[in-house]
N, C-alpha and C positions, 0 to 999 in steps of 0.2 A: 447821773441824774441829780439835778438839782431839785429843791422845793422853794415855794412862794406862799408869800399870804394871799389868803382871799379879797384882802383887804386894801394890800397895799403892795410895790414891788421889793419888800423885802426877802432876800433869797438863803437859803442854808442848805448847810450838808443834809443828806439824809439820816444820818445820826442824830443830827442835832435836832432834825423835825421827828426822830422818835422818840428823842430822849424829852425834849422838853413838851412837845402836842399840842400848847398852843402858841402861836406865834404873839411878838412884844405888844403888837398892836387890840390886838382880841381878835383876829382873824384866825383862819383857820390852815393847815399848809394843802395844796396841793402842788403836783408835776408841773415844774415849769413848762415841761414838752409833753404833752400825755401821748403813749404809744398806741397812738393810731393804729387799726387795721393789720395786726400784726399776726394774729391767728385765723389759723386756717383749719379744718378739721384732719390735715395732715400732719399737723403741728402737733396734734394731742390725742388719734388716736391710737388704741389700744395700750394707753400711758396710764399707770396707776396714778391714784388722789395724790401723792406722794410727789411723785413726776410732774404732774399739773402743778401742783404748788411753786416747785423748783422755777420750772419756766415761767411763770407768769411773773413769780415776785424776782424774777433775774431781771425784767425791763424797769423794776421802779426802785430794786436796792444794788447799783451799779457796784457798790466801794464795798460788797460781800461777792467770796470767788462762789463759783460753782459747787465745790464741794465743801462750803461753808454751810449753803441754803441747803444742800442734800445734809446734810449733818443737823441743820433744824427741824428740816422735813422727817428725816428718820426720829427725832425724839420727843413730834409733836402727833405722828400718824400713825398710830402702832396700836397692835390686839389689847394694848393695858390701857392706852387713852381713849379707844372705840371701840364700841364693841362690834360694830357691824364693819366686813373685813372690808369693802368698799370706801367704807366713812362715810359716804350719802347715799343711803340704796335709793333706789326708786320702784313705789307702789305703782297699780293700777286700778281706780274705780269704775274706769273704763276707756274704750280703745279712745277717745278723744282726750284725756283726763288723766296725767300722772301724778304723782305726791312724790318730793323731794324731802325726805324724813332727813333734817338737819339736826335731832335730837341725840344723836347715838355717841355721843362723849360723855366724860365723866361728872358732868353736871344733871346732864339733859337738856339741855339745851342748845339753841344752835350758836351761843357764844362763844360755844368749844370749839368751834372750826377755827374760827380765827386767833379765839387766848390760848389755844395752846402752843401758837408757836408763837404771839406775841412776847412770852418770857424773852425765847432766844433771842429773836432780833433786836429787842432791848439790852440784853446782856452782852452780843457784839457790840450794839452804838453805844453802850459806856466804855468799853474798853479801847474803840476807838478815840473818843472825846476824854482824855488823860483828868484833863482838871477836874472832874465832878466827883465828887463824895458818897455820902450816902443818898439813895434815890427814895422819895414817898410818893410813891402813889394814889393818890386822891380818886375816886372814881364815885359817884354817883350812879343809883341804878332804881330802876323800877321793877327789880325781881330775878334779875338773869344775868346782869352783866356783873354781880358783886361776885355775886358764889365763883361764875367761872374763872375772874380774873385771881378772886384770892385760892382760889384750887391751881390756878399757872403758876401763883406768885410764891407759891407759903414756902418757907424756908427755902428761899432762894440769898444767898449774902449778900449783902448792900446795900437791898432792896427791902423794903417795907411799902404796906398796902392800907389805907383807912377807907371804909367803903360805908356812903352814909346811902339808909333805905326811908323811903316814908312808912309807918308804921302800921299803917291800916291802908297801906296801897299797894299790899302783895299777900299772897297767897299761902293759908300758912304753913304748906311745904316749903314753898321760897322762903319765908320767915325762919323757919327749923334749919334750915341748910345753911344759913347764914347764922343765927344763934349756938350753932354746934359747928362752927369751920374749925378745923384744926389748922396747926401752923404757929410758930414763935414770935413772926412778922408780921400779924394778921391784927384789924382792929375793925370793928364793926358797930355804926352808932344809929339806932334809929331816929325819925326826926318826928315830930309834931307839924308836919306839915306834908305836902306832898312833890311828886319828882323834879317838878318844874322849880320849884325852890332850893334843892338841894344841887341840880345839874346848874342854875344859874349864879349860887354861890358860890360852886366852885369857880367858874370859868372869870368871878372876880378875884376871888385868891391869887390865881396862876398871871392877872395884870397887877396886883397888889404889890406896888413898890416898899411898901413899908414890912409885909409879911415877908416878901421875898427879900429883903435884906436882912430881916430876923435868922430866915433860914438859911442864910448863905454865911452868916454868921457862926452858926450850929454846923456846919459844912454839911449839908442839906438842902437838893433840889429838887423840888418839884415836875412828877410827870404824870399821866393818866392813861388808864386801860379803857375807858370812856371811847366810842367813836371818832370822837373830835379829836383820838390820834392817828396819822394817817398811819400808823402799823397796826391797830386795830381793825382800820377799813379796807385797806388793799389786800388784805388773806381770804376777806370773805368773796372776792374777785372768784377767788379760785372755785369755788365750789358750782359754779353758773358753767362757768366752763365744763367743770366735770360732768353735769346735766347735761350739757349739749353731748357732748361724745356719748356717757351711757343711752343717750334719748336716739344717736345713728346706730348704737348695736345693737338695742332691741327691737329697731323698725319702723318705731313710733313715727319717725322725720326719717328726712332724705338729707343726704351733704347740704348743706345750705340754706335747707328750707327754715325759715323762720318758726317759732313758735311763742306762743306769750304765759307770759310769767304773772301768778296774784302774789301780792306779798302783804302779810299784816304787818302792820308799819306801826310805828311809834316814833322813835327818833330820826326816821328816814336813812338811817344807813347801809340795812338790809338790801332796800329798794336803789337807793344810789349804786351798790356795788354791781347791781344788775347791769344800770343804765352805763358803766364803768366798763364792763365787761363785754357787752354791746359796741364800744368804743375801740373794743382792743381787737372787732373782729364777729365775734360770735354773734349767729343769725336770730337778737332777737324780735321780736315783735311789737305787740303792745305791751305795755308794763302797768299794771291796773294795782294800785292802791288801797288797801282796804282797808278801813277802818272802821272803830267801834265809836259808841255817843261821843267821843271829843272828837269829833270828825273835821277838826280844822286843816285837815292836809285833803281829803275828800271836797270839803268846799274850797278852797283853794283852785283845784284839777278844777271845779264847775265854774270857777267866777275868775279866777286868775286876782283875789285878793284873800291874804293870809291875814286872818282876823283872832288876835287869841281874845278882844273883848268880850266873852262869853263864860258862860257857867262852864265848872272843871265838875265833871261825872269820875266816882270810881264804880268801875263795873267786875265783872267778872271775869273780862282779859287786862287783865290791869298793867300789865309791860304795856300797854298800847296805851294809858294812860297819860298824856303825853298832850300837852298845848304848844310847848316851844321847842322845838323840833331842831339840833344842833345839826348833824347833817344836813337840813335844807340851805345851811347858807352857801355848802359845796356844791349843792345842787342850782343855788341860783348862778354862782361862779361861774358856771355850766352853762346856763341860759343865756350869759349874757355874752359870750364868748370870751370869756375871761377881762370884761371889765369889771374893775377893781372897784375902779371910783362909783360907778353903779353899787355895789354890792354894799361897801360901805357904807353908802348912803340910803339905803335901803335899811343896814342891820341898827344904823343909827334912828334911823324912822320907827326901825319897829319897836329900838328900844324907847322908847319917848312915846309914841303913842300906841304901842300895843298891836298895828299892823301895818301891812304892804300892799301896794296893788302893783303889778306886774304891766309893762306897757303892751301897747298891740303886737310889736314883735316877738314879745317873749310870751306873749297869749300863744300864740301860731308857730311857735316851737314846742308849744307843751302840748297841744292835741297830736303833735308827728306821732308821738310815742309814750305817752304818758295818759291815763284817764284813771281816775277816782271812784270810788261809792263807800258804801256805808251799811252796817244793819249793826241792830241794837240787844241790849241782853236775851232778849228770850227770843227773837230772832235766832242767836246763837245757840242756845239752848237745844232749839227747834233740831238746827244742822246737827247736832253731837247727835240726838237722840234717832234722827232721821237715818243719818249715814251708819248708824251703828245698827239697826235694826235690820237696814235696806241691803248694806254691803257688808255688816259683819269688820266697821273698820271705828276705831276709836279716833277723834279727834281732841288735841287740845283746847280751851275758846277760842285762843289765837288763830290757830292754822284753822279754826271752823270757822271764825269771823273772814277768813282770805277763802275759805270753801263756801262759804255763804252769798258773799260776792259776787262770785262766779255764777252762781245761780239762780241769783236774782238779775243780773246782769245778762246771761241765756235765755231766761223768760222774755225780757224785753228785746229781746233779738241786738245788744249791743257788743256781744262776741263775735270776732272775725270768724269764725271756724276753723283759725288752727288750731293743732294740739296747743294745749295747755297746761304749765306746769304751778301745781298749789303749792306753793313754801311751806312747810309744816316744821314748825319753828321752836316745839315744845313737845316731850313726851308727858304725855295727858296724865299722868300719875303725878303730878307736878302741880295740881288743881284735883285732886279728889274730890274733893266738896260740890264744885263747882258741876266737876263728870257726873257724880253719882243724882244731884237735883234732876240734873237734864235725863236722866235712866232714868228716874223714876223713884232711887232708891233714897233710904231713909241716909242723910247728909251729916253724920257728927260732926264736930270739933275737932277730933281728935283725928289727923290725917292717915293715920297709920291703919284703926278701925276700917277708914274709908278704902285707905288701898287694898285690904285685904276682902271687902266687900267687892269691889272691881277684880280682881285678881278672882272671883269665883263667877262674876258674868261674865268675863272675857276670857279668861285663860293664858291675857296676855300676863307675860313673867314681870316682875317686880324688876325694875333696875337694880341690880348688886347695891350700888350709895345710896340709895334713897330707903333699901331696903336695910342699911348695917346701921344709918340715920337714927333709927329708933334707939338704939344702945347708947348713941354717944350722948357724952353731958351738955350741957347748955353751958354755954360762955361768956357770947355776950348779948345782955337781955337789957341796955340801958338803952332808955329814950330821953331826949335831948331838946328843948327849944329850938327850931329854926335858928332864931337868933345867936346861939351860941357854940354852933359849928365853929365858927374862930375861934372861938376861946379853945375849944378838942383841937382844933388844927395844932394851934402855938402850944397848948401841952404834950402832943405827937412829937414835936419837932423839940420841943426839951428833953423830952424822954429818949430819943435817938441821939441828940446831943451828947446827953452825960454817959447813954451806954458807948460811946464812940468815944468819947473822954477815958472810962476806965478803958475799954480794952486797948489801948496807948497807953494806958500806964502798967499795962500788964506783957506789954513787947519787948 
């Protein structure tokens, strides 16, 4: 298996589209050949998470053997990484209506499906690609993707991880989890700005000919645990699939039968991997988008133009805080059947003027399978308070903003009436504050107050880290101008320098 830019026909190993994440151009890589139609519910049933993984990520990482990918499976899907023995159980709020709990890894969140075997696969493609040094990881996040990557990455050799968050754009359980990451490799810098700024500074870094000659100097290269690496987005393939199969054992669906998927979307990768998985086979349906007030991916799905000229809201699902969305440009790749020249001149358009509009063809590919909506803070509020009263089930804002959808969405009779599956993409103790307002109950600061306030309305158990959380020290509490992300980057990159200087002089 080959990769390509979205951008342009530039082609690479698959190592090299791990190692490095984005391609020379600013595009992004996918399959040169994507593996059409190739599962069958033969293919994967009665197959542990573990199994599933194995076979799926065997059609897109050709140059790892069989019992390399079971060797990563085994050390990314295990009783110490998940705690639920499945890895994605599946609820029921009723017979129409499942919940895919993606929460149940060592973060809590559903970044853990995919980072925790992101490490290995990464740690094969350097091994295979000889010349490379020390590797930094860059990753930008809106509350989810830092913690899980730097909990895959932390003392991992060769590897280091700098993970910048906006500062008043997450949660401050996600704040504490990050402030208190353990790890040797580990660097953590708040911005003075928010996600959009920090995911689109990076993604100049990694074409910065003048940084990247600094750090190839320090023998130091650049990669990301971000989306925009295709070993970040093809593990979360796995988990749709795994739905399909647990969704023929319990009844729910028949072999074949379709069913559709809500996903609260933010950077569009979640939802891509669906429409990915879809591809590879698996009977899905409609794929319905949900999003909170930055609902630029919802209006999109209504108008077929992607407008980010508009006010930037932080709300109360603040992962989903999100106007420039890295995955949509894989996604448009997608629509446009892999023109190149379209895509680029689209990502060129939208950087220059702030948005895109999609032609009549690519309109009339996005209704086959794809629709959008939206509901707003206290809409979501509503959902938590509602489904926890009604059905005795806790929701995070996230996965209530994709349950909320759905609901309003059934009201207006725009549900096919298949089963449907809600992505529930956060365990709710992860936003205490936010849980406890929508119950009713008095909201401290202090998250920990809040969990144990929760933890005696619900009886649901504290996660193990979130709950040892409390004891550990604070690490790193610095905030940063926007603007001077470069400057932390090129001190990163000295700092790994000189430590790779003395330990050569100590061999």
């Amino acid at each position: 298996m080959k990769y390509k830019s979205t951008r342009s026909d530039e082609t690479v190993s698959p190592s090299y589209a791990l190692l490095h994440g984005l391609a020379g151009d600013g595009g992004l890589y996918v399959p040169v050949r994507f593996p059409e139609n190739v599962l069958t519910y033969d293919d994967i049933k009665e197959k542990t998470y573990k199994q599933i993984a194995c076979l799926v990520l065997s059609y897109f990482f050709t140059n790892f053997s069989a019992a390399d990918l079971e060797a990563m499976a085994d050390r990314a899907y295990n009783r110490e990484t998940f705690r639920a023995e499945t890895v994605v159980p599946l609820r029921s709020l009723d017979t129409d209506v499942s919940i895919a709990e993606l929460f149940h890894g060592r973060t809590s969140a559903f970044k853990d499906l995919a980072l925790s075997i992101f490490p290995h696969l990464l740690t094969a493609a350097k091994k295979e690609e000889t010349e490379c040094g020390e590797i930094l990881i860059l990753t930008a996040t809106s509350g989810d993707t830092g913690k899980a990557a730097m909990e895959g990455f932390k003392d991992i050799a060769g590897t280091h991880i700098t993970v910048f968050y906006p500062s008043d754009g997450v949660s401050s359980m996600q704040k504490m989890q990050m402030q208190k990451q353990e790890g040797g490799n580990v660097d953590v810098k708040a911005i003075y700005g928010n996600f959009d700024d920090a995911q689109s500074f990076l993604k100049r870094v990694f074409t910065d000919k003048e940084v990247n000659a600094y750090a190839q100097k320090k023998g130091v290269m650049f990669s990301s645990a971000n989306s925009i690496n295709i070993g970040r987005l093809l593990p979360q393939i796995v988990y749709y699939v795994s739905i399909y199969a647990a969704l023929v054992e319990n009844g729910s669906i028949g072999v074949g039968e379709p069913f559709d998927i809500v996903v609260p979307t933010g950077n569009f990768g979640n939802i891509l991997a669906a429409y990915l998985a879809g591809k590879m086979g698996i009977p899905l349906g409609q794929l319905i988008c949900a999003s909170n007030k930055n609902k630029v991916l919802a209006d999109f799905f209504a108008s077929g133009t992607y407008d980010m000229n508009r006010p930037f809201y932080t709300t109360n699902s603040p992962s989903m805080d999100i106007l420039l969305s890295s995955n949509f440009e894989r996604f448009l790749y997608y629509l446009t059947g892999g023109d190149t020249d379209k895509v680029a001149a689209w990502e060129k358009e939208l950087a220059e003027t702030g948005r895109l509009t999609a032609g009549e063809a690519e309109r009339a590919a996005l209704t086959e399978h794809f629709a959008g909506d939206w509901i707003d803070d206290e809409e979501t509020k509503f959902v938590i308070n509602h489904t926890f009263n009604d059905n005795m089930y806790l929701f995070d804002p996230h996965s209530a903003v994709a349950y909320g959808v759905y609901l309003k969405r059934k009201r207006a009779g725009l549900m096919s009436g298949r089963h449907t599956v809600i992505m529930a993409t956060a365990h709710p103790y992860k936003f205490p504050s936010v849980i406890c307002e929508a119950l009713g109950l008095p909201a401290d600061e202090d998250p920990f107050d809040a969990l144990e306030r929760l933890y005696a309305v619900s009886a649901m158990n504290i996660p193990k880290p979130l709950k040892r959380l409390q004891k550990l020290p604070l690490r790193f509490t610095e905030t940063i101008n926007k603007d001077a992300m470069k400057t932390a980057v090129m001190e990163t990159i000295d700092r790994i320098g000189a430590h790779t200087e003395r330990r050569r002089g100590l061999e």
